[in-house]
C-alpha positions as a printed Julia matrix, in Angstrom:
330×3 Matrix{Float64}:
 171.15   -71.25   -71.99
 169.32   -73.64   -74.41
 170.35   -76.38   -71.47
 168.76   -74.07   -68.4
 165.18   -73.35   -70.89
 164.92   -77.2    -71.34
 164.94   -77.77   -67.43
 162.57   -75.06   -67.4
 160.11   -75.85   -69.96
 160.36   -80.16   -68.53
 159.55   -78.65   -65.18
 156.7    -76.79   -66.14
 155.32   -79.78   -67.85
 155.46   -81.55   -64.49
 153.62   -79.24   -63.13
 151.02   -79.17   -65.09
 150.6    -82.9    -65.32
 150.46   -82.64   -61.68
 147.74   -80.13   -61.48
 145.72   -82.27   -64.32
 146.18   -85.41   -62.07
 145.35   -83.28   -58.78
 142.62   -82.26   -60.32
 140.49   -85.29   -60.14
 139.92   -84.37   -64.37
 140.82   -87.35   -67.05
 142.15   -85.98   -69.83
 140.24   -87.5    -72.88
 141.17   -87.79   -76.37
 139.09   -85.94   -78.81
 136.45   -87.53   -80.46
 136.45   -89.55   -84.16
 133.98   -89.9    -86.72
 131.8    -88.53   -89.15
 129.2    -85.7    -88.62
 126.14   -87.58   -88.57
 127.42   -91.18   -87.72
 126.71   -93.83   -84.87
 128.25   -96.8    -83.95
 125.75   -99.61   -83.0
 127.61  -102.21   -80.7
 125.33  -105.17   -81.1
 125.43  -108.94   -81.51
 125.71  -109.57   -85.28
 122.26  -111.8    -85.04
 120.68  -109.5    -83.22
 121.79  -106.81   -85.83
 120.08  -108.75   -88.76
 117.4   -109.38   -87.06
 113.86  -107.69   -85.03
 115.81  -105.92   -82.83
 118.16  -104.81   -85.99
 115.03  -103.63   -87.83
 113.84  -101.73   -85.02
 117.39   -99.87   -84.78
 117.2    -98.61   -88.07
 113.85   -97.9    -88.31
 114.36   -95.5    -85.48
 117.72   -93.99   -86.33
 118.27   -94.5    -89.87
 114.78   -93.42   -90.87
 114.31   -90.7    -93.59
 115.67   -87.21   -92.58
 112.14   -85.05   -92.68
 112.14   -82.24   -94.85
 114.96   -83.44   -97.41
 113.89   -83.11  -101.11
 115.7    -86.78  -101.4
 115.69   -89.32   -99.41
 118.98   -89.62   -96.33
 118.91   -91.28   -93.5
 118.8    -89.24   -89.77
 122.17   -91.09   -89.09
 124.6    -93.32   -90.99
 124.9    -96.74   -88.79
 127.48   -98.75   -88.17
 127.21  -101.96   -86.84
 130.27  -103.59   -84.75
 129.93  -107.19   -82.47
 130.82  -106.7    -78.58
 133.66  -108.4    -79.2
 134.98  -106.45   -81.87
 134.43  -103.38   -80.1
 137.87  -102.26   -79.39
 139.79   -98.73   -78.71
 139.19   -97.76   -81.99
 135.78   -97.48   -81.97
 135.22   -96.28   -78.06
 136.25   -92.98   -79.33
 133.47   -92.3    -82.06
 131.04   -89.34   -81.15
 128.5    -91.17   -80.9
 127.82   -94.72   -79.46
 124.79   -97.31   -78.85
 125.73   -99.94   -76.98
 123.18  -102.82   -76.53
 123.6   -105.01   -73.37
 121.27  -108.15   -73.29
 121.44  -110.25   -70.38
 119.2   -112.53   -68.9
 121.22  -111.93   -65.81
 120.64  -107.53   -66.1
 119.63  -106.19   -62.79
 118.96  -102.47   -64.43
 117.1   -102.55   -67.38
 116.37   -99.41   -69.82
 118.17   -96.52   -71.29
 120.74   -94.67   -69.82
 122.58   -91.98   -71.84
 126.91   -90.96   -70.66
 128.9    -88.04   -71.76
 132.38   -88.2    -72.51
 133.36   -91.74   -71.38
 136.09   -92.57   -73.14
 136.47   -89.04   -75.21
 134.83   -85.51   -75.63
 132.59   -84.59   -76.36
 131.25   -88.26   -76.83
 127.58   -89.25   -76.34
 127.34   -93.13   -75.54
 123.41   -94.61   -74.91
 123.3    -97.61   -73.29
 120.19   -99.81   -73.54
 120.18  -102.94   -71.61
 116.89  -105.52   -71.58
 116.94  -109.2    -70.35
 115.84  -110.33   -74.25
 115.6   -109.06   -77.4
 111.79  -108.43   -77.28
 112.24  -105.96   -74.2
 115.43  -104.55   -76.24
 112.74  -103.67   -78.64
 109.8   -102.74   -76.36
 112.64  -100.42   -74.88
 113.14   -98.65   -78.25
 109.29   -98.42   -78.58
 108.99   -96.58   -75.73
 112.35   -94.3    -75.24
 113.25   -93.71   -78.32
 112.63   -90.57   -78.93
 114.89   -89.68   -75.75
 117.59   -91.36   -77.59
 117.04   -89.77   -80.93
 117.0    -86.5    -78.88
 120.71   -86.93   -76.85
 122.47   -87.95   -80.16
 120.65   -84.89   -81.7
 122.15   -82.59   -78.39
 125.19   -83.95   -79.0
 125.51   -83.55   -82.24
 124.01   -79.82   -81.84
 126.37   -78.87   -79.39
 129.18   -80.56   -81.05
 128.3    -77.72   -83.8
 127.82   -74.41   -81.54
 131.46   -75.69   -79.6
 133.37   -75.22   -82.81
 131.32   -72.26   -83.84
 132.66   -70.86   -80.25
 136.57   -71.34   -81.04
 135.84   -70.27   -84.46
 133.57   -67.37   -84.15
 132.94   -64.68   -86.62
 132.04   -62.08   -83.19
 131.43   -58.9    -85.67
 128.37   -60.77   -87.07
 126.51   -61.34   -83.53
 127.56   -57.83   -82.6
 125.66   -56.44   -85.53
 122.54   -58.54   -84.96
 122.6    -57.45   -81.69
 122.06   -54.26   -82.91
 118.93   -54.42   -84.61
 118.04   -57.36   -82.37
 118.93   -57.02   -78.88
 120.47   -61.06   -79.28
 121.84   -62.85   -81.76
 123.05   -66.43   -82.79
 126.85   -67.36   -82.61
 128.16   -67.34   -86.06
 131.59   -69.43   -87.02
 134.31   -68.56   -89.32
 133.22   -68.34   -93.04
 129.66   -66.92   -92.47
 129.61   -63.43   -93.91
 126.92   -60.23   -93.16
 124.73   -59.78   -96.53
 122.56   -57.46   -95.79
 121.09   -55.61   -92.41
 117.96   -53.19   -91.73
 116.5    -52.21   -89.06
 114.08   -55.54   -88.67
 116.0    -57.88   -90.7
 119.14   -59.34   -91.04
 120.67   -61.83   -93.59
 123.95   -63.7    -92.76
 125.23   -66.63   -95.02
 128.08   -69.51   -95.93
 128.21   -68.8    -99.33
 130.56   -71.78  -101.64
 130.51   -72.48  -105.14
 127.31   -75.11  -105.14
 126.34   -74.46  -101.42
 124.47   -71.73   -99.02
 123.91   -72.43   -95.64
 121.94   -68.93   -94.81
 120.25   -67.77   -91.48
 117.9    -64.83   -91.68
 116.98   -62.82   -88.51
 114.09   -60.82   -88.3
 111.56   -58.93   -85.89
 108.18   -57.37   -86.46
 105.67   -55.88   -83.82
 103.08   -58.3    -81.78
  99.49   -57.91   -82.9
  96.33   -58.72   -81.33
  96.18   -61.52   -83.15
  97.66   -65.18   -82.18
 101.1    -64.46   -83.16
 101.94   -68.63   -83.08
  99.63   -69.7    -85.13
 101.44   -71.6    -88.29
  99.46   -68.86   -90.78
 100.72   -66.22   -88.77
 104.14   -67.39   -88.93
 104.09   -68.47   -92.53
 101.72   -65.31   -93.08
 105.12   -62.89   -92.2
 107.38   -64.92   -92.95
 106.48   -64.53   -96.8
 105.85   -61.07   -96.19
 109.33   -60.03   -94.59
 111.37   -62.32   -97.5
 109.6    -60.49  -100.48
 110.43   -57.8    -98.82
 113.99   -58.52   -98.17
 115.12   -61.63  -100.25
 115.46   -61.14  -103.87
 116.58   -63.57  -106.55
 118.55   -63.44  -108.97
 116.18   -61.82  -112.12
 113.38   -59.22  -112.24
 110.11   -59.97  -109.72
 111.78   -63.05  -108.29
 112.17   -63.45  -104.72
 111.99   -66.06  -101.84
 109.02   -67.47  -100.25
 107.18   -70.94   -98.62
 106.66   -73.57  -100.79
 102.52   -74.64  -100.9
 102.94   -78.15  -102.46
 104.26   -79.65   -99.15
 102.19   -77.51   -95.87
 104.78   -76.46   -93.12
 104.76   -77.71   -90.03
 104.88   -76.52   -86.46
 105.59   -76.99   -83.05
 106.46   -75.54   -79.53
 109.59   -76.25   -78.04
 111.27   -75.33   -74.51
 114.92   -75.35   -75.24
 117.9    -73.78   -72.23
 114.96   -71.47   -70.79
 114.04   -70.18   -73.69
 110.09   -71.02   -75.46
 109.55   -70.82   -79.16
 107.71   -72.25   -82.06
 109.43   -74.03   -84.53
 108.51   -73.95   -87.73
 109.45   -76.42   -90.52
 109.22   -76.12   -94.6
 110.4    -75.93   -97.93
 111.52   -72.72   -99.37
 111.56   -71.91  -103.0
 111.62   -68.36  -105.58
 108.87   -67.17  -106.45
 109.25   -67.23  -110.7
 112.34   -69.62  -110.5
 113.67   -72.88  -109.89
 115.25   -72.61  -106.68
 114.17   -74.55  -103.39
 115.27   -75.76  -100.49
 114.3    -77.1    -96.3
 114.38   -74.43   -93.79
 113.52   -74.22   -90.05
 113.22   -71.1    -87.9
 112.26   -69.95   -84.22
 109.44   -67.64   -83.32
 110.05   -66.2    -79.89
 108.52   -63.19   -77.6
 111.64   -59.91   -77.55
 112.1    -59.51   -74.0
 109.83   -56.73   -73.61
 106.8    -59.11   -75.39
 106.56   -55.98   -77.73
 107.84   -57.61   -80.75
 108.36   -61.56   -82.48
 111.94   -62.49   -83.12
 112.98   -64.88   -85.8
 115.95   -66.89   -86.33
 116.03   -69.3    -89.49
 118.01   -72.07   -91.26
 118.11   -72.4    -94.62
 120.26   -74.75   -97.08
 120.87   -74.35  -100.72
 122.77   -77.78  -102.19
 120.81   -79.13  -105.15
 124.4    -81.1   -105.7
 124.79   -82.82  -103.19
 123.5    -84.33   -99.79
 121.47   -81.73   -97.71
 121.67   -83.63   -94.39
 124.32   -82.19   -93.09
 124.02   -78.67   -94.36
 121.14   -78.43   -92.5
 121.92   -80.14   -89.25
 124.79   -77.65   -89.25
 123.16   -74.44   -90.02
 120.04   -75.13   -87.47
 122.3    -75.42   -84.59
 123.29   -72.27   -84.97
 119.84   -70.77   -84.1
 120.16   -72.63   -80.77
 123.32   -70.71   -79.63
 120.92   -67.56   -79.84
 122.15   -65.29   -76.77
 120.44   -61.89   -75.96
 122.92   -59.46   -75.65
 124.45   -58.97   -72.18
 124.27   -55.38   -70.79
């Protein structure tokens, strides 16, 4: 018996090597690396020098809206010829090609090359000085695919790993909701707010979702937005002792702009939270979007509570949740 289930089991294995291979599909290894990091494959002069200097200044800048100072990404640097199996796996790759010789110049960004879900950039120039006048111009669109890829790195594991009673109930009050992975947990739920959170021993990573009816008034305007923001989190956000309660932090002026994202429009708004009549702070980030009906504003936001440790990730993390926001299928 044990004999006949071997044959059976090898043959099915066959089989389904044979449909992989049939398929046309490679089957790539899953990526390695830390959250966060990029591997820079560059000539080690090059690396300590302009060029160098203008790769770090555009991807190991200062993280906006950290209390201290992180870079966006961690770098590492490895020589062409160095760059072996080990590192063609990392997440995320920028590989610098400079060749007098080049026939195709510029940026071009690759998915899954040699493993998923990988982003590689490639940037090729005949010198160093158009490496550089190539980062000058595109490289925002390379900040932006290792941010994608980084985002949807997040909302794929929050996908295997969902917490689906959470979306359900915001879907309730909401009519969509963001995807919510394992550890989140509902705190609280009205009928115009909800408050879902990560909650560990020295960390939150918190997303509120709210709704309140359009006005005749510019409903995009940064005061607007900061204007009801405040409004709905005294309402619905106490701390921890008497007349205490979240709000925006005035010392540093929030930011805004509008973003197109998947089909969807919305204005993103960026700050620093704190409680009112207590020492706790924090970045957040949230959407401002039309309901369906344009009756009503919808809110998703990001916040991060760490004052231990290193908020860079937190919040990368917790943001790309509001970007798997899904109205509810009928």
């Amino acid at each position: 018996m044990k004999r006949i289930l071997s044959i059976l089991i090898a043959a099915l294995t066959v089989i389904g090597l044979a449909s992989c291979s049939g398929s046309g599909k490679t089957l790539l290894p899953n990526v390695s690396g830390k959250a966060g990091e990029v591997i820079v494959v560059i000539e080690r002069a090059d690396w300590e020098g302009a060029l160098g200097n203008e790769v770090r200044d555009l991807l190991a800048c200062d993280c906006p809206w950290l209390y201290i100072r992180e870079p966006l990404y961690s770098l590492v640097n490895v020589a062409p010829g160095g760059f072996a199996d080990l590192f063609k796996v990392h997440r995320n790759i920028v590989i610098f090609q400079i060749d007098p010789q080049a026939v195709n110049t510029g940026v071009l960004v690759k998915n899954d090359v040699w493993a998923s879900p990988q982003c590689v950039v490639q940037v090729s120039a005949h010198d160093s000085e158009e490496a550089i006048a190539t980062l000058k111009e595109k490289g925002a669109t390379i900040v932006s695919a290792i941010e994608q890829a980084e985002r949807d790195r997040v909302i794929r594991n929050t996908l295997l790993y969902e917490e689906r009673p959470i979306a359900e109930a915001v879907n309730e009050i909401m009519g969509g909701s963001p995807h919510f992975p394992s550890g989140y947990k509902l705190k609280m739920k009205n009928d115009h707010f909800v408050w879902i959170a990560d909650e560990k021993q020295y960390t939150t990573q918190g997303v509120f979702v709210y709704k309140y009816p359009v006005t005749k008034d510019d409903p995009f305007t940064l005061e607007s937005i900061i204007a009801k923001r405040n409004e709905m989190l005294q309402e619905n956000v106490p701390g921890m002792f008497e007349n205490t309660y979240m709000t925006t932090a005035e010392y540093i002026a929030p930011t805004m702009e509008f973003i197109k994202y998947k089909g969807r429009e919305f204005a993103q708004t960026r700050g620093y939270w704190e409680v009112y009549n207590d020492y706790m702070g924090g970045p957040f980030v949230s959407h401002s979007f039309y309901s369906p009906d344009g009756s009503e504003i919808i809110v998703t936001e990001a916040f991060v509570y760490a004052p231990r440790y290193d908020k860079r990730q937190y919040l990368r993390q917790v943001e790309s949740l509001l970007y798997s926001f899904e109205w509810k299928k009928d």
